[in-house]
N, C-alpha and C positions, 0 to 999 in steps of 0.2 A: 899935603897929599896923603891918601889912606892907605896903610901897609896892612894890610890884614892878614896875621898869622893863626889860624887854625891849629887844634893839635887833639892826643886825646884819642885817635882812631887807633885802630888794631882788628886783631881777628876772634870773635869769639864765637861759641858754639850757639844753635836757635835757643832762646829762652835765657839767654846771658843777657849783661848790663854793659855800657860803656857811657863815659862822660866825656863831651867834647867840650872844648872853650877856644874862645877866639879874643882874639886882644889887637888894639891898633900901636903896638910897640909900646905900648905904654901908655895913651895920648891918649885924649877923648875922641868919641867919635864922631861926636857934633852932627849928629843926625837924628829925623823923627822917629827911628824905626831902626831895630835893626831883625836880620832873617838867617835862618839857618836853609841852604838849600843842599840837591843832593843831585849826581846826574850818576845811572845807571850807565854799564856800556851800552850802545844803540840808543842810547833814550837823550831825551830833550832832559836840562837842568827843573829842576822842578822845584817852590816851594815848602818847605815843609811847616817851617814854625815861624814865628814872628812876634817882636813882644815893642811896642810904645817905651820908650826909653824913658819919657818923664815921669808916668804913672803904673807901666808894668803892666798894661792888659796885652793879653797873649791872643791868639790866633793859631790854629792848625791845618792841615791837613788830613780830612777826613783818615786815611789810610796809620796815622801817628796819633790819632786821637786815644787818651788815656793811657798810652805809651809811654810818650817822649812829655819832656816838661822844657820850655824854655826856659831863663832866668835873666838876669841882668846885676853885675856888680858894679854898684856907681863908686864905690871908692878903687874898685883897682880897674876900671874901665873896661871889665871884660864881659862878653855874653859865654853863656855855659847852654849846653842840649846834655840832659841826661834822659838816656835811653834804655829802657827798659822791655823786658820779654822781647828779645829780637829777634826779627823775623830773618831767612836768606832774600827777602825780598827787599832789605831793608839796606842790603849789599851796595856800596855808592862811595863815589866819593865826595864827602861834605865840604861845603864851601859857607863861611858865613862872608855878608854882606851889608851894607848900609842901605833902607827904604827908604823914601821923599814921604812927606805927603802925600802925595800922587800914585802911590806904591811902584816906581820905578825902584829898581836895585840900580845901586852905584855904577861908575864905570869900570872900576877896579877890583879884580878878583885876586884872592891869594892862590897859594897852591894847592888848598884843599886838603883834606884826612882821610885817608883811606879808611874804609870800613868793610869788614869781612866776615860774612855771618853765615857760617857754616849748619848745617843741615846733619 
C-alpha cells in the first residue's frame, strides 16, 4: 500500500522559491507516473506537473510552465517540485500522487503541504 508523505511547504512572499518532495516511506513507487497536484480553498484538486518515472519526461500545467520543475530521485525514491517566482495564486495545498497509464491518480492521498504565498 502507498503512504505518501509530502513536505517542503511553508509561507513565502510573491517572487520567493520553495521545494517540495514526496517519498512513499522509503519504498518505491511502482508506478508509470507520478504527479504533483494542488487544490485551492473552493477549487477542484488540479494537476500541476508530472514526470514518467522510467525516463523522466515531464508535463505541466500551463499556469506552472517555466516556473515549477518536476524531478525524480530513483536512488532515494522520492519525487521533488521546485518552485520558483511564486505567485499568491499559487496558494494550495500540494498533494503528490501515483499516475497509471491511463493517467488516473492512485486511490491514496497523503496529507498534503501547505503552501502560502503572500502578496
Amino acid at each position: 500500500q502507498v503512504q505518501l508523505v509530502e513536505s517542503g511547504g511553508g509561507l513565502v512572499q510573491a517572487g520567493g522559491s520553495l521545494r517540495l518532495s514526496c517519498s512513499n516511506s522509503g519504498r518505491p513507487f511502482n508506478s508509470y507516473s507520478m504527479g504533483w497536484f494542488r487544490q485551492a480553498p473552493g477549487k477542484e484538486r488540479e494537476l500541476v506537473a508530472r514526470i514518467t518515472w522510467g525516463i523522466g519526461i515531464t508535463a505541466y500545467t500551463d499556469s506552472v510552465k517555466g516556473r515549477f520543475t518536476i524531478s525524480r530521485d530513483k536512488a532515494k525514491n522520492t519525487v521533488n517540485l521546485q518552485m520558483n517566482t511564486l505567485e499568491p495564486e499559487d496558494t494550495a495545498v500540494y498533494y503528490c500522487n501515483t499516475i497509471s497509464a491511463n493517467g488516473a491518480p492512485g486511490n491514496y492521498w497523503g496529507q498534503g503541504t501547505q503552501v502560502t504565498v503572500s502578496s
